[in-house]
C-alpha positions, -999 to 999 in steps of 0.1 A, spaced: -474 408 145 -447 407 169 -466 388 196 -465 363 168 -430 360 161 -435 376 128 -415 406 129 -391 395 103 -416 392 78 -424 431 80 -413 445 47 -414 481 56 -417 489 92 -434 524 98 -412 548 107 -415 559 141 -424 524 151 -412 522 192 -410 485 191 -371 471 191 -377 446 164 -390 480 142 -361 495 149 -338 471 143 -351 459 109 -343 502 100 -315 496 112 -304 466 92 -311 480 61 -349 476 56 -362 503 44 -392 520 64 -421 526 48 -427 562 31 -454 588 51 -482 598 34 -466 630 36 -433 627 18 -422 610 -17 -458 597 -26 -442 579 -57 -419 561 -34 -447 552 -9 -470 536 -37 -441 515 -52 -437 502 -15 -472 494 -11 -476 478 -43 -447 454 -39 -457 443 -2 -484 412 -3 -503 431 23 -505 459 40 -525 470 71 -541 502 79 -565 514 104 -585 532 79 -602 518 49 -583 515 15 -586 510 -21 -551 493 -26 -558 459 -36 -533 442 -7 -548 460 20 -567 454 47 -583 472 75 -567 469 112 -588 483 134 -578 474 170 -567 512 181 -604 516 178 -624 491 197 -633 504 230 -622 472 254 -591 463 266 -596 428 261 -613 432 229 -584 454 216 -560 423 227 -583 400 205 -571 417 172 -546 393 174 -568 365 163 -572 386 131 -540 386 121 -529 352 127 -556 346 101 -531 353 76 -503 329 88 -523 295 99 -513 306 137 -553 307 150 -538 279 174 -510 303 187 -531 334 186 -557 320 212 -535 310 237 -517 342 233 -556 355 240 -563 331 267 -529 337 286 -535 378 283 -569 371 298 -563 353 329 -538 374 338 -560 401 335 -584 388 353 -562 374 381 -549 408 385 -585 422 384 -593 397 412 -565 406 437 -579 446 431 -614 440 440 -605 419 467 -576 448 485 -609 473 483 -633 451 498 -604 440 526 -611 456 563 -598 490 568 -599 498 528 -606 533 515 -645 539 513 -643 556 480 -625 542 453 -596 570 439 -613 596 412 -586 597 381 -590 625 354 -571 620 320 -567 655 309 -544 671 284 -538 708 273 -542 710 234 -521 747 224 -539 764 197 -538 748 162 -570 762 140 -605 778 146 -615 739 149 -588 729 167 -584 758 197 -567 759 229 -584 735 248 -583 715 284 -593 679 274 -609 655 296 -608 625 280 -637 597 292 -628 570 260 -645 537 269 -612 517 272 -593 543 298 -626 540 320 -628 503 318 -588 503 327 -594 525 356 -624 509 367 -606 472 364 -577 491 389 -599 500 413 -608 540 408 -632 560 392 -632 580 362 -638 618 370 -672 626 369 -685 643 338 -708 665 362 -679 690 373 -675 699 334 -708 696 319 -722 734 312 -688 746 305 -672 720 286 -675 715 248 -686 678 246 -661 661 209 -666 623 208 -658 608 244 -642 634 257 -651 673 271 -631 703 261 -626 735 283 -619 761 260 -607 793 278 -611 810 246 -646 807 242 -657 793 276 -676 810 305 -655 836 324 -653 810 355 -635 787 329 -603 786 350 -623 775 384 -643 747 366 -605 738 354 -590 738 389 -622 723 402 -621 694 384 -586 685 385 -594 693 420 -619 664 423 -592 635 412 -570 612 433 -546 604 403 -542 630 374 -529 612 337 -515 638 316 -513 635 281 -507 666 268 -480 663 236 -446 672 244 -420 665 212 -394 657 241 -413 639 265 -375 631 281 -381 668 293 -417 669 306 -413 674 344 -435 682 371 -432 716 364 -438 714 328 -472 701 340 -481 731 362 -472 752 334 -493 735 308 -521 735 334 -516 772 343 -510 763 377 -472 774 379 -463 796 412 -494 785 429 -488 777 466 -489 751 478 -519 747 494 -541 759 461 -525 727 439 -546 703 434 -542 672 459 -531 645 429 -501 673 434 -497 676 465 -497 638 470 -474 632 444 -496 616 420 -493 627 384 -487 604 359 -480 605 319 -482 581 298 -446 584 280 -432 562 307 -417 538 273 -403 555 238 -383 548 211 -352 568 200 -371 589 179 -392 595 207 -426 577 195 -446 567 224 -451 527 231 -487 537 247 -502 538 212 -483 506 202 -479 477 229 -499 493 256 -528 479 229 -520 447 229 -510 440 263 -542 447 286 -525 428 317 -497 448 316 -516 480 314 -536 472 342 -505 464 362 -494 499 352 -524 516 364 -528 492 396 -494 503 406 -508 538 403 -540 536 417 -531 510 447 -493 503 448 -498 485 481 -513 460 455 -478 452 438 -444 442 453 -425 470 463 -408 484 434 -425 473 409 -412 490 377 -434 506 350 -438 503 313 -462 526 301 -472 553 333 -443 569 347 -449 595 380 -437 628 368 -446 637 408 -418 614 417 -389 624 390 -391 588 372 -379 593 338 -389 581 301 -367 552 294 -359 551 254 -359 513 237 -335 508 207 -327 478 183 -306 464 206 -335 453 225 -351 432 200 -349 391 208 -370 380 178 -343 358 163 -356 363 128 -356 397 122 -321 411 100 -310 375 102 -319 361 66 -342 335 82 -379 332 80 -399 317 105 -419 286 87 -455 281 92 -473 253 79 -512 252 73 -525 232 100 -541 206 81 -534 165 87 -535 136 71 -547 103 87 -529 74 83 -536 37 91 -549 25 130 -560 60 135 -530 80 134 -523 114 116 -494 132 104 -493 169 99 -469 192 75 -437 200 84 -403 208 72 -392 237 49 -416 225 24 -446 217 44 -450 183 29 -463 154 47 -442 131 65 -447 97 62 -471 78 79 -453 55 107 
């Protein structure tokens, strides 16, 4: 929506939203919309008087309509979702060169990648990244748990940046496979389920944590080694993504109620994200200091950085103005010439 320039036509923003425009429409007045959890009266009447709402899951509410771009598995084809959406406001036009501009860069970016590991005197073997995170004990069907995750869109990022995606060997046998990803279970797990841990996160380059913290502005280093169990260890028993200074998370961008951005504009901004991880997986790739949006190195001390309101630059959202859109339609006038709508009524001009 945003990519769009339609912010200011959200109704009710959701409430944790990261985005600055989000937060500033809260924070003009606009009322965010109700969780499922809280005054359900309240959330229906907000539904009802919206003219449409999107969800990721399918609904029965008449206005609605299904949004599913968290769950296709490429990056690209998560960008695309766009295209959807500008169905609804006559912006096809602007939607695919939003598409096509995402997509070079991409690939240009993808390009320079290949070409640094193929250059004389590269590394033979691409870096090995693991995405784990360490899930406390919810339920019985939700126990402590070390999860490798091996979604299809974090391999195709990590591929596209140059590395590898940790082999599924080193945790097959002990791991509980769910979906995509494997789960080591100390609860339940074989008695060596500590070593297959330490041997896997052994076996990566560049570790991604994304375990939950509800501060990630306090998730340091060492809150890592604790969450891995790997607190006190010397030194020379860390794994080397440690010892190198290589962990990442992927809190690197939040909003003041500390919402991550990753599940938000990471999605729709594929170049971006692969800059992120190229500048993790081969930051001789980038100019030197590249800043991050999405992966910050909690090896290195770099901190979340928390977006508010005052951040927002759409210059229609809290302003009382609406950004017009016309249908895209002409009509042709004499010697070959056409005219299309325009003006705040979307009439036709006259023909010359």
């Amino acid at each position: 929506v945003e990519r769009l320039g339609l912010a200011g036509r959200v109704q009710h923003p959701p409430p944790f939203a990261t985005s600055p425009c989000m937060q500033q429409l809260a924070a003009c007045g606009v009322r965010p919309l109700e969780g499922a959890w809280g005054n359900a009266t309240l959330r229906a009447s907000q539904l009802e008087e919206s003219f449409a709402v999107a969800t990721d899951f399918p609904s029965a509410a008449p206005n609605a309509f299904t949004f599913s771009a968290r769950s296709d598995r490429g990056l690209l084809h998560r960008a695309e979702w766009v295209k959807f959406m500008a169905l609804f406001f006559n912006l096809e036009a602007e939607a695919q060169r939003i598409l096509d501009d995402e997509t070079r860069e991409f690939a240009a970016l993808r390009g320079e990648l290949a070409a640094l590991q193929a250059a004389p005197g590269a590394a033979a073997e691409p870096p090995v990244v693991a995405w784990v995170a360490h899930r406390d004990f919810y339920s019985e069907d939700y126990p402590e748990a070390f999860v490798f995750s091996f979604a299809a869109y974090k391999s195709e990022l990590t591929e596209a940046a140059g590395g590898r995606t940790l082999p599924r060997e080193l945790l097959e046998g002990a791991a509980v496979p769910v979906g995509e990803d494997l789960e080591l279970r100390p609860g339940n797990a074989t008695d060596n389920a500590r070593d297959v841990l330490l041997a896997a996160l052994g076996g990566a380059d560049v570790i991604v944590d994304e375990t939950y913290a509800l501060d990630p502005t306090a998730y340091t280093l060492e809150t890592f080694l604790e969450e891995m169990g790997l607190q006190g260890a010397p030194r020379e028993q860390l794994p080397p993504a440690v010892r190198e200074g290589r962990v990442f998370r992927v809190d690197g961008r939040v909003s003041q109620s500390l919402g991550l951005d990753w599940f938000e504009s990471a999605l729709a901004q594929p170049d971006l994200l692969l800059r992120d991880m190229a500048r993790a997986l081969h930051p001789e790739a980038l100019p030197a200091g590249s800043p991050y949006r999405w992966l910050r190195n909690v090896a290195a001390g770099e901190p979340v950085r928390v977006v508010g309101p005052e951040q927002c630059e759409d210059p229609y959202v809290c302003r009382n103005a609406t950004l017009q859109i016309c249908a895209r339609d002409e009509r042709p006038c004499g010697g070959g010439q056409r005219v299309s709508r325009a003006g705040p009524d979307c009439a036709f001009p006259a023909c010359p």
